[in-house]
PLY file of the C-alpha trace (Angstrom):
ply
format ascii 1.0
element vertex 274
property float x
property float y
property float z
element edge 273
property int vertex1
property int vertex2
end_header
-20.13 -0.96 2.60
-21.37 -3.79 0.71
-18.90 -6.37 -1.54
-20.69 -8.52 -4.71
-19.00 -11.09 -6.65
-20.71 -12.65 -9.31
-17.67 -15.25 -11.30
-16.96 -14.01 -14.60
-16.76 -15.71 -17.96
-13.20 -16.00 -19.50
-12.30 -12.92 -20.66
-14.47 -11.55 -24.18
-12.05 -10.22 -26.87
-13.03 -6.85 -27.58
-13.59 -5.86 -31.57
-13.00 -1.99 -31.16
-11.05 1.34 -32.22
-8.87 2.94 -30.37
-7.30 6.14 -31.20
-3.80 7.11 -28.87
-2.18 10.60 -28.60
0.25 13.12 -27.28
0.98 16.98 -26.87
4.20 16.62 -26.94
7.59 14.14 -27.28
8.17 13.99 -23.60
5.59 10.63 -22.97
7.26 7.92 -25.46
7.26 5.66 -22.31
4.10 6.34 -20.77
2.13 6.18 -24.32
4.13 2.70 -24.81
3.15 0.60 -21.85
-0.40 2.14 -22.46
-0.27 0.72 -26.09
1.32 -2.37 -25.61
-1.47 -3.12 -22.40
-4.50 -2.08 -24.83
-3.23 -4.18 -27.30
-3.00 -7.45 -25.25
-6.61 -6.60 -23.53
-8.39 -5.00 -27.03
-8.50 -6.24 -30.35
-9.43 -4.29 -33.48
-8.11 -1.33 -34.88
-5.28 0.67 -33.08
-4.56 4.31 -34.22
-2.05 6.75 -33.71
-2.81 10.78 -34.16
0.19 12.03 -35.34
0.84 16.10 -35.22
3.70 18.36 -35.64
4.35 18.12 -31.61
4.66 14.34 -31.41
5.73 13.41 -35.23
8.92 12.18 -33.19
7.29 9.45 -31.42
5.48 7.82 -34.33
8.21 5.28 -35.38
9.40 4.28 -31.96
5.92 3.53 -31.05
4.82 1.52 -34.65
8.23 -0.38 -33.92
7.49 -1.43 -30.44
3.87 -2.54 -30.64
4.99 -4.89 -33.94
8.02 -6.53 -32.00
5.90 -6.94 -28.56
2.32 -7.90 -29.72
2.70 -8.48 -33.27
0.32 -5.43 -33.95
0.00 -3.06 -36.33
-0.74 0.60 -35.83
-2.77 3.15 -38.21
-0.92 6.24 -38.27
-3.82 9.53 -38.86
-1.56 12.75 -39.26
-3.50 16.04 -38.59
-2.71 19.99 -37.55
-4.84 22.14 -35.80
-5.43 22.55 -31.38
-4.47 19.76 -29.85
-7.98 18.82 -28.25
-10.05 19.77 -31.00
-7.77 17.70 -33.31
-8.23 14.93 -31.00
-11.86 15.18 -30.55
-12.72 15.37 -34.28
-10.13 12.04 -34.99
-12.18 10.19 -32.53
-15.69 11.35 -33.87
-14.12 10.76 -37.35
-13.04 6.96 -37.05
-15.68 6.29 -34.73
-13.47 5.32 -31.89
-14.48 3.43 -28.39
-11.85 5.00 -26.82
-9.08 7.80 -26.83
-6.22 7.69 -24.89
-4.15 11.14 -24.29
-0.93 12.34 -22.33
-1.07 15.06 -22.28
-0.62 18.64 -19.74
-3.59 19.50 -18.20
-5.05 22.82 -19.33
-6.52 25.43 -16.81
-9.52 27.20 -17.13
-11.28 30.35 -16.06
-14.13 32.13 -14.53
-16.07 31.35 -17.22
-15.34 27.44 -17.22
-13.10 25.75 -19.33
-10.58 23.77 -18.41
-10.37 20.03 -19.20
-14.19 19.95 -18.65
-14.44 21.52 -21.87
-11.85 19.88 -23.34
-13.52 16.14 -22.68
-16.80 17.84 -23.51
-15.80 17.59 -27.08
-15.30 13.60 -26.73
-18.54 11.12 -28.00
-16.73 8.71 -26.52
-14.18 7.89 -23.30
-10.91 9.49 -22.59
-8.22 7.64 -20.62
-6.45 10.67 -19.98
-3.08 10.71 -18.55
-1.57 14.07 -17.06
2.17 14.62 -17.60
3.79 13.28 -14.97
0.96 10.42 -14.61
2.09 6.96 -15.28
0.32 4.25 -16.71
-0.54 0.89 -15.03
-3.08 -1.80 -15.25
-5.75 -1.40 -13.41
-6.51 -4.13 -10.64
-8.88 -1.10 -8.82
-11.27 1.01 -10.30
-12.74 4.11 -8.35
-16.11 5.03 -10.13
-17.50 8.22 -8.76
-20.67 9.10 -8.47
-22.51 12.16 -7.46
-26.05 13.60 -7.34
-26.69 14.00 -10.89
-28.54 11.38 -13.02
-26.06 11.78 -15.40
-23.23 10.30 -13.47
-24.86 7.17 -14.58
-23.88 7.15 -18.07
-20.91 5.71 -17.15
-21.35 2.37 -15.72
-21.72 0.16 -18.95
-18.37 1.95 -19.73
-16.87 0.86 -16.52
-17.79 -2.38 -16.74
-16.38 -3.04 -20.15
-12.66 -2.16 -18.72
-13.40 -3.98 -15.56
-13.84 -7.11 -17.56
-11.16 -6.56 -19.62
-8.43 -5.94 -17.03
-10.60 -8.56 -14.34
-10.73 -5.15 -12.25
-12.30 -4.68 -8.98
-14.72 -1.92 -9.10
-15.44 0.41 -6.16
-18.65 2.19 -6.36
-18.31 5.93 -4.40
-21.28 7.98 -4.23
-20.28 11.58 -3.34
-21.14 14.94 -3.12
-19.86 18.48 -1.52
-24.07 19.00 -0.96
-25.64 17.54 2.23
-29.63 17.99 1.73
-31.90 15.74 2.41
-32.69 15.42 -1.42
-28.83 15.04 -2.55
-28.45 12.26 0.10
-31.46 10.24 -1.59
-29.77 10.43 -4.70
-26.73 9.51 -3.88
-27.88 6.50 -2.09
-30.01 5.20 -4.97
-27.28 5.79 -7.46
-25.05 3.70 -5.00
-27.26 0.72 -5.02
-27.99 0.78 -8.90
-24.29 0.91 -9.51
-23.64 -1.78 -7.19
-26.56 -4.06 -8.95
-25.57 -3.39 -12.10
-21.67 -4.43 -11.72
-22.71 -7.98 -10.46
-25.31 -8.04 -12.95
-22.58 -7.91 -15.43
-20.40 -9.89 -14.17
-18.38 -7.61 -12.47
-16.14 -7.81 -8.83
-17.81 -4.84 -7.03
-17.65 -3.12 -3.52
-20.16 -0.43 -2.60
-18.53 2.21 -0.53
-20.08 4.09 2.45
-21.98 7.31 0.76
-20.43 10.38 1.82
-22.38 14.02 1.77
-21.27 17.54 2.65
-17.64 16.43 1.97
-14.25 18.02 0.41
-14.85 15.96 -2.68
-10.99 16.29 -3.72
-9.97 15.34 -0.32
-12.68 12.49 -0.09
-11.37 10.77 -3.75
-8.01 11.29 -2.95
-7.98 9.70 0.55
-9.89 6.88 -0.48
-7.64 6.26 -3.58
-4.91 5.94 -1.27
-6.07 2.78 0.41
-6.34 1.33 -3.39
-3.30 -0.57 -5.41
-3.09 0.12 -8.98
-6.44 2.14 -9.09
-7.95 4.29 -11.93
-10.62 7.03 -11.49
-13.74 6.96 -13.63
-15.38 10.61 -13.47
-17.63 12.43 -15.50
-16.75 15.94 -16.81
-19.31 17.92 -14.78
-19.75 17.05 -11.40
-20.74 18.10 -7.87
-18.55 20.65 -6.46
-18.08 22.85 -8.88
-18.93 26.73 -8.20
-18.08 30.55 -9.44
-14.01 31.17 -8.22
-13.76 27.14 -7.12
-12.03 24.47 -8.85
-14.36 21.65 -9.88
-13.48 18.33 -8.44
-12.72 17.22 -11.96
-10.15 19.48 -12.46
-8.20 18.55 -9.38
-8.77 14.80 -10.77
-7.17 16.37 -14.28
-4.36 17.76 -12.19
-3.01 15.82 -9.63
-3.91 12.22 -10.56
-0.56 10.01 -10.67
-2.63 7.27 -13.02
-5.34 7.18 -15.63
-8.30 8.79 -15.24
-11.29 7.52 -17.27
-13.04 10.60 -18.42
-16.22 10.36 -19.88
-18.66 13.78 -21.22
-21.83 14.47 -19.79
-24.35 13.05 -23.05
-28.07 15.13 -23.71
-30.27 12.28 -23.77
-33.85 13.00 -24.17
-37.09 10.44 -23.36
-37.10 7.90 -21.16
-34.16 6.54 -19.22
-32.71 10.39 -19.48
-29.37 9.49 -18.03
-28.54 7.11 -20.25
-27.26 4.73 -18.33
0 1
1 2
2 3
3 4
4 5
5 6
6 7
7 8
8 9
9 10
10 11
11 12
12 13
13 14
14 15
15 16
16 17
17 18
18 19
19 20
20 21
21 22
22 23
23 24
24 25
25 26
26 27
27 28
28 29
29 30
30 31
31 32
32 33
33 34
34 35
35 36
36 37
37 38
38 39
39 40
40 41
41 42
42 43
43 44
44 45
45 46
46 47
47 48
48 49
49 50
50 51
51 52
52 53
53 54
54 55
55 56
56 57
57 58
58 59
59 60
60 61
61 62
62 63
63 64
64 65
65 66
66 67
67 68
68 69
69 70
70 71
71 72
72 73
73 74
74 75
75 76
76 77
77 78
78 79
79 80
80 81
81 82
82 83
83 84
84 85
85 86
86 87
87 88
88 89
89 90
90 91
91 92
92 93
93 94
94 95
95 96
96 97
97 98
98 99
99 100
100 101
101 102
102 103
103 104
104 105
105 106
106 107
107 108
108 109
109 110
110 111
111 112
112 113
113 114
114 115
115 116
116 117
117 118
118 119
119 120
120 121
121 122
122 123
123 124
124 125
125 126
126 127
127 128
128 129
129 130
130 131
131 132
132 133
133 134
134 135
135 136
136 137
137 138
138 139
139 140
140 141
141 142
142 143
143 144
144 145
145 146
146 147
147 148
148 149
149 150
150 151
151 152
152 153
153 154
154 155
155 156
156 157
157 158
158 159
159 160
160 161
161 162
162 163
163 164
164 165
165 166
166 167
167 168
168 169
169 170
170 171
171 172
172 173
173 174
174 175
175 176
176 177
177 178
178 179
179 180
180 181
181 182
182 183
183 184
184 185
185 186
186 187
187 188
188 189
189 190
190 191
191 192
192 193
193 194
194 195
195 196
196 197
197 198
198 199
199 200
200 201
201 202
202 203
203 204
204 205
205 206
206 207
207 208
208 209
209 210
210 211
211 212
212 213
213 214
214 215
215 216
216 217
217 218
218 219
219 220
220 221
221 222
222 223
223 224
224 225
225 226
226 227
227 228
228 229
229 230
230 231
231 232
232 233
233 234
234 235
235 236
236 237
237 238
238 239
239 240
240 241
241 242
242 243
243 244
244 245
245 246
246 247
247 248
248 249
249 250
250 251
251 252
252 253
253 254
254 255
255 256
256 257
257 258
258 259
259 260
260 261
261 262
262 263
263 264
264 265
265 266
266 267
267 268
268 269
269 270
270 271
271 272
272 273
């Protein structure tokens, strides 16, 4: 385990879009606090998908955000599945970020699942199961595992750990335990680690951990963490015919946000786009 502090500049105000959603009525207070937080950390443009199964919520939440931040909020009203809806907002407006309560949805044999769901997504998801609750982050777990493409999430990262002045916890992981996965791992670790104090960013590298219970490895060390959101990707290690990918579990049982982000095709050079 290695710690890096490099002191940051006062905090950038963020020009940005970000789009905010529901599946349902039952989140008015989670969606809230998780408006009313972007708003004082973001500025820009702040949108509201409005369909038939949250039309409810729209005027609470316009009130609210005017008479606690003085902001306004762009209501987009659309029909269709839920995640497809969502995903073709965010593509439409161009949006940073997307933030969603919603239930997590189960997939099959075949795949599925809230892999496929995010896979739609150019851009992050802060997604929020339905009994997760929303809170600031002052930790944030960034997993990593032995694909390249774990990568593409650090600049990402790093944006919300400046915004929130978030401690970042690199965690390089994987259910493999080859020689090969262990290099990879390792190397990711240390480029995550560089590039968080390279930007500025209050960093710890964790201990790499191979040939683990990946679910049982996040979850313990999240435990040790106050306030702490989960950065994943949307394909991961661990994933296998009959088994429930590590993401999934994250989908399902996390109590807090989880920063989602879709694996991205990048071709050339630099290939992981990080």
């Amino acid at each position: 385990m290695r710690f890096g502090v490099k002191l940051q500049q006062p905090m950038e105000e963020t020009l940005t879009k970000i789009l905010f959603t529901s599946d349902s009525t039952q989140h008015l207070k989670t969606l809230g606090d998780a408006m009313i937080s972007v708003a004082r950390r973001f500025k820009g443009d702040l949108l509201w998908l409005e369909t038939a199964e949250n039309a409810e919520l729209t005027n609470a939440l316009v009130d609210d955000l005017k008479k606690r931040t003085y902001r306004d909020l762009t209501i987009v009203k659309k029909s269709g599945e839920f995640w497809s809806v969502a995903a073709k907002t965010a593509k439409e407006h161009q949006v940073e970020m997307t933030v969603i309560v919603a239930a997590s949805k189960s997939g099959s044999m075949l795949g599925g699942g809230m892999s496929g769901c995010i896979a739609k997504f150019e851009s992050p998801v802060i997604y929020l199961n339905g009994q997760a609750k929303w809170v600031d982050p002052k930790n944030i777990l960034m997993l990593l595992d032995s694909t390249s493409e774990s990568r593409q999430k650090f600049y990402r990262v790093s944006k919300l750990a400046k915004a929130y002045f978030a401690k970042v916890h690199v965690f390089a992981l994987s259910n493999k335990k080859d020689h090969e996965t262990l290099r990879y791992l390792n190397a990711y670790s240390s480029q995550a680690f560089e590039y968080m104090v390279k930007h500025g960013v209050t960093v710890v590298e964790l201990d790499v951990a191979a040939g683990v219970d990946m679910k049982e490895a996040i979850f313990s060390t999240m435990s040790t963490l106050n306030d702490c959101w989960v950065a994943s990707m949307n394909e991961t290690d661990g994933s296998g015919f009959m088994k429930t990918s590590p993401f999934q579990h994250l989908c399902n049982d996390l109590q807090g946000p989880l920063m989602a982000c879709a694996v991205q095709e990048v071709v050339g050079m630099g290939g992981s786009g990080y």
